[in-house]
N, C-alpha and C positions, 0 to 999 in steps of 0.2 A: 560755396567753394569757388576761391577765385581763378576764371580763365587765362594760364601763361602760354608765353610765346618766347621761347629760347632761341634767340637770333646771335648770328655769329659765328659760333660753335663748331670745329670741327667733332662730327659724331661716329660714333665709333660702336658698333652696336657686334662682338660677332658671334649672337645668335642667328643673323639673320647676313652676316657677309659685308654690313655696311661698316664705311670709312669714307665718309667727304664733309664736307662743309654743305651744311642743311641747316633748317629751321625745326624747332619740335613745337607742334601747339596738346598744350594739354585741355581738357575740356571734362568736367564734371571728374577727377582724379585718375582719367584716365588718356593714352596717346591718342588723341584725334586725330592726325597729321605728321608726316614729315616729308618737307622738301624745300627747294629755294625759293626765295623770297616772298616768303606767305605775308598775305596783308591782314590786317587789323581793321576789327568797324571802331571808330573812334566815337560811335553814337551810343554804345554797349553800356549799359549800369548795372552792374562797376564797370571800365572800360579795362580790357585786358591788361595785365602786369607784363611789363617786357623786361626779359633779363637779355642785354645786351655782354655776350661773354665771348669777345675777339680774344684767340688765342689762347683758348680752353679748348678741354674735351667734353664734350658731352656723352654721356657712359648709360648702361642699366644699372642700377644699384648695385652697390658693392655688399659684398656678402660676403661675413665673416664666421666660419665655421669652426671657434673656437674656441670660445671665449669662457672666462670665470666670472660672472659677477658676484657671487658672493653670498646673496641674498636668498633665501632665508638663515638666517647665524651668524654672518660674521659680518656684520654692517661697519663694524669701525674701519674694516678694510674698503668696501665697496659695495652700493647701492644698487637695486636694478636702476632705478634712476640715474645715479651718478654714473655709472657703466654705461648707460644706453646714452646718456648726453656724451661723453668720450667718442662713443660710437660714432654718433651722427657727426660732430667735429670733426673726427676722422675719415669720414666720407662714407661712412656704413648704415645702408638704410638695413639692416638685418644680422643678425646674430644669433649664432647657434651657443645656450650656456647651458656648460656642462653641469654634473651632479653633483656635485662634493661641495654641496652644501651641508647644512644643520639646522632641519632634518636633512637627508640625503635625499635627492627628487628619485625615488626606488617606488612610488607611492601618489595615485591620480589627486589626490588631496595636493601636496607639493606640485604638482607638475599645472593643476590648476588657478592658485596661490601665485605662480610665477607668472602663469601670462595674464591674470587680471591686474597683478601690479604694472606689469609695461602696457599692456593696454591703458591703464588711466594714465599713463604721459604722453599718448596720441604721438608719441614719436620714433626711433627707432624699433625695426620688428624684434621682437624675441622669436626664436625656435626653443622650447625648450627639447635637451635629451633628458633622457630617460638612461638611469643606472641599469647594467647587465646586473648587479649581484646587490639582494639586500644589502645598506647597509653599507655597500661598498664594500663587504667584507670577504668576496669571491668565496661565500659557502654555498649560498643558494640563490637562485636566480629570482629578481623583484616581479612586481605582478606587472608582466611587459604588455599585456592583452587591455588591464586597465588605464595604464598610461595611455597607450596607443588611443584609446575611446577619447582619453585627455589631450590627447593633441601633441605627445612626442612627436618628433623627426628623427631620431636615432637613438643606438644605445650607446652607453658608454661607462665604462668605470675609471674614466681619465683621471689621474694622477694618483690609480692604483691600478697596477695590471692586473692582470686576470691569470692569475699562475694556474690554474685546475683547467688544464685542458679541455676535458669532459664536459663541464660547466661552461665553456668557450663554443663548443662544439653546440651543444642546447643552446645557449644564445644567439648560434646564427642559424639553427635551428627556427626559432622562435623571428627570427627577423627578417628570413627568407617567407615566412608562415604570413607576418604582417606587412613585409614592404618594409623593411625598415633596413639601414646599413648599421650596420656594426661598426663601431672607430674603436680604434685598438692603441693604447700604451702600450708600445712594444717594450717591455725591461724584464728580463729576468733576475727578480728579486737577490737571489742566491749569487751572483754575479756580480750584482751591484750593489750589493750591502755594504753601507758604509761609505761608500763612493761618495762625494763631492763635487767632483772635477774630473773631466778627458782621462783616463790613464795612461803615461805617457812621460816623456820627458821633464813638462813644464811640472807635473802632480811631482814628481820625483825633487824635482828644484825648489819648490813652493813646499814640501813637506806635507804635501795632503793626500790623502786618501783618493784613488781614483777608481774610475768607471770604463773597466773593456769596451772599446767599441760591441764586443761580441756579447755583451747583454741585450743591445737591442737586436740585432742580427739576428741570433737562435729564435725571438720572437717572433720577428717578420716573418722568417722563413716556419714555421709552426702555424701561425695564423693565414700564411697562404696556403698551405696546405687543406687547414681547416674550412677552409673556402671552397679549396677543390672539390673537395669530400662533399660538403654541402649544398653549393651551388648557391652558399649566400656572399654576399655583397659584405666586404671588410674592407675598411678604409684606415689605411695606414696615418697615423696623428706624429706630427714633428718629428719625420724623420732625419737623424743627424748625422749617419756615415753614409760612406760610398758603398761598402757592401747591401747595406740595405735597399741604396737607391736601382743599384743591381739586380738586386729580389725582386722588388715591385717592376723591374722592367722584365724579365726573364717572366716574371708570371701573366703579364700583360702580352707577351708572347704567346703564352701558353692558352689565352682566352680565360685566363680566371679570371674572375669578379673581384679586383680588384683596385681601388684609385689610393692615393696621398698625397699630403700635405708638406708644407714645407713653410718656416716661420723666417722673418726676416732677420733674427736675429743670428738663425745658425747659416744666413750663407751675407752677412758681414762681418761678424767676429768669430776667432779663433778665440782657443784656449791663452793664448797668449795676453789677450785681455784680461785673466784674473790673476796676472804678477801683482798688481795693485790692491791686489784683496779685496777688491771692489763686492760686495758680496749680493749688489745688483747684476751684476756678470752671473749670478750662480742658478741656473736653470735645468729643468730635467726635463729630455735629456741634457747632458754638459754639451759646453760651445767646445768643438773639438776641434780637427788639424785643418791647415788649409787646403791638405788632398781631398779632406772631406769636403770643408765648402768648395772645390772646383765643381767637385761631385754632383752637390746638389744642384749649384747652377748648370752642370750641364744636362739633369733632369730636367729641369726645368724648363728648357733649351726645346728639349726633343720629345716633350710631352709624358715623359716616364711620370712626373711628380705635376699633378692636375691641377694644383692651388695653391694658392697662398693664404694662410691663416696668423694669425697675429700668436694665440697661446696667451692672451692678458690674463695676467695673475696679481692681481694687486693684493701688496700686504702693504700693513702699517708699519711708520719710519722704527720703532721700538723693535722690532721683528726684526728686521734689517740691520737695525744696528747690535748685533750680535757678532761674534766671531765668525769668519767662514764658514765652517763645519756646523755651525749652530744653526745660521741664518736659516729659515726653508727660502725654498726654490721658486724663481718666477719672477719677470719682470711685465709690465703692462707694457701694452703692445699699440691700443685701439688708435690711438692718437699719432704714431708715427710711422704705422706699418706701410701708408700708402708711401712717405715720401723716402725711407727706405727701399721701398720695392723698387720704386722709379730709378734707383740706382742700375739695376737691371736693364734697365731701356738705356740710361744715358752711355752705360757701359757698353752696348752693343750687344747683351743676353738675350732680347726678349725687346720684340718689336712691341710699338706701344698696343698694338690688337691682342697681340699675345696674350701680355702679361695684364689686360682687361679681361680677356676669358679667365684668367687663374683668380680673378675678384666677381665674377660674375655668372655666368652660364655652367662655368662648371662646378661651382658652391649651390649654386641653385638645383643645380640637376642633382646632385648627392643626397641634399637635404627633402627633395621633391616636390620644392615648391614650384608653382606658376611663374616667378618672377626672373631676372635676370637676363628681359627683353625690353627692348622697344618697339617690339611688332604695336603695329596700330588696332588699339582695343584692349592694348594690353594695361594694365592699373602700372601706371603713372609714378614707378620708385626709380631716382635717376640720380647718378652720383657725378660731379662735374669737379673736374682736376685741374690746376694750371701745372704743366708739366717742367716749364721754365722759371716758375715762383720760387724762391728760396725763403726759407723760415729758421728762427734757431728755437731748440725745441726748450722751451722755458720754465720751469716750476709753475712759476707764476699762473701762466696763463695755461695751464693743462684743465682739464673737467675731469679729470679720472677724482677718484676721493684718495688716492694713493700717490706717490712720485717714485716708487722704486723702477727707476729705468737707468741703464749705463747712457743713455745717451743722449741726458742733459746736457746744455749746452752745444749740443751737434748743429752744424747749419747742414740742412738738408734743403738738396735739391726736389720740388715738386710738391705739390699739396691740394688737397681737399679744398675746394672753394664752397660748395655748397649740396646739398644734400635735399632731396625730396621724396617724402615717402608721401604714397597716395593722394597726390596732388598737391600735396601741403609741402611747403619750405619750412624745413624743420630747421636748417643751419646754412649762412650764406654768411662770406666775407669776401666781395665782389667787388 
């Protein structure tokens, strides 16, 4: 394993309170070092790699607590492979993928299955979760105690709520029991049946079927409850109104065990995006009013909404190309969510420290891993941004195995330069 030396860089670490211009030397996969102008033995075999990156950030690995890759059953859509290469492109040394696979990961077989496949590509991490409900079918709770031996990080029954209360309740039971956080799809099915799109004005003018903000509301406010009662750790997943962003701050008030997420997509587009039927716009929950996105960015803002997570859902272009109401729901995320986010900074939302905690420290502290540092000693997973680069985000050149994104063709400000998990340069365009 060869020894780097990141010269240039301003570094940005705030696990630990740093923000200047320093040097990082990595040594055997892990932080040997940080400070100015560290020297090099140029007598060394191999002699150290130097990444010279003036006018970059040097970051702890970005961590993505949301992702779908797909794998096991739906591979036409996406790969662990193909997923975790997006990833690393993206600037994500790590990924939490959810269950709603085929099989469904409810079962230590699956959950084991998943990490030896990203294990043989030595590159981006997998986290996997672990389903609350066999089956995904929120009858009865999956064997959470086997997972857990398998190496879950959380549970989840993402892109199906958990309507049985009771069954909600036993599974933060059960993850208070292990350590484990709960993520919660907040939808009240009954509410949102049939829904498509925001309900609202624009579902009224476009002829579609809409979605009350107040299905996911009733949710949030149900599962923080449940929390209460519990004393377990529920982590609110793509929250998209203000009443909600409300809930999770009013319960963070209150000292419940409580954090959420927030996806790039629900605080740059409204509903007003799916005038064009675009049916990559079509995501659960729906992109909804711009009251709401002020909402989440001012979550965001003042620490209510902890993170940022992508929500990558890749399907295949035949999927997609259906009618509105037909399409399912979900655009990939892994590939644009940094430079997206940075909109946030260039906006004035979220200092660039900031909005590196919502990709790092606080994704890591959820999922409970050791990473989302630079302290010295620490294993060597480093994600480096140029914050002033601009890219257009191209078909062409994506690694997802999918392109359903609305935001093809966008030039975005800000991007992923290079990626290292465990001492190894998984992905650089320096």
């Amino acid at each position: 394993m060869e020894e780097i030396l990141i010269r240039g860089g301003r570094v940005i670490d705030p696990s630990q309170g740093i923000d200047r211009h320093i040097d990082v030397r990595i040594v055997d996969g892990r932080i040997a070092s940080l400070g100015a102008r560290q020297e090099i033995c140029q007598s060394q075999d191999p002699p150290p790699r130097i990444l010279d990156v003036p006018g970059c950030v040097v970051a702890p690995g970005f961590v993505d607590v949301h992702t779908h890759l797909r794998e096991p059953g739906f591979e036409y859509k996406e790969t662990i492979a193909s997923g975790l290469a997006a990833a690393a492109a993206g600037g994500f040394t790590g990924v939490a993928a959810m269950a709603n696979t085929q099989p469904v990961n409810d079962h230590p077989a699956v959950t084991e299955l998943m990490r030896r496949r990203a294990a043989a590509g030595g590159g981006t991490r997998l986290y996997p979760i672990g389903a609350v409900s066999a089956g995904l079918a929120g009858q009865e709770l999956s064997e959470i105690g086997g997972m857990h031996e398998a190496g879950i990080v959380a549970l989840s029954d993402d892109s199906m709520p958990v309507m049985n209360a009771r069954l909600m309740r036993r599974a933060m039971e059960y993850g208070r029991m292990f350590d484990l956080p709960v993520l919660s799809h907040c939808e009240d099915q009954g509410l949102a049946a049939g829904g498509v799109m925001h309900e609202g004005m624009v579902s009224t003018a476009l002829g579609l079927p809409g979605v009350p903000g107040a299905a996911e509301n009733v949710m949030v406010y149900r599962d923080i409850q449940l929390a209460a009662m519990t004393g377990a750790h529920v982590h609110i997943q793509h929250v998209s109104t203000a009443e909600a962003v409300d809930l999770v701050r009013r319960a963070k008030d209150q000292e419940i065990r409580v954090t959420a997420e927030a996806c790039p997509h629900h605080f740059t587009l409204t509903h007003e995006a799916i005038r064009q039927y675009d049916t990559n716009t079509k995501v659960n929950p729906p992109l909804r009013t711009a009251a709401d996105v002020e909402a989440i960015k001012t979550g965001l803002q003042d620490g209510t909404i902890d993170m940022i997570a992508s929500d990558h859902a890749p399907h295949h272009v035949t999927e997609k190309e259906q009618d509105y109401e037909s399409a399912p729901p979900g655009m990939i995320g892994l590939e644009t969510s940094v430079g997206l986010s940075l909109a946030l900074y260039h906006q004035g939302v979220l200092s660039l420290a900031q909005l590196i905690a919502k990709f790092t420290i606080h994704p890591a502290r959820l999922l409970g891993t050791a990473h989302g540092t630079l302290e010295v000693g620490s294993v060597a997973d480093i994600t480096m941004i140029a914050p002033e680069q601009t890219f257009v985000v191209d078909a062409s050149t994506l690694r997802s195995q999918s392109r359903n994104t609305p935001f093809l063709g966008w030039q975005l400000r800000g991007m992923a330069v290079a990626t290292i998990v465990g001492g190894n340069i998984i992905f650089e365009r320096l």
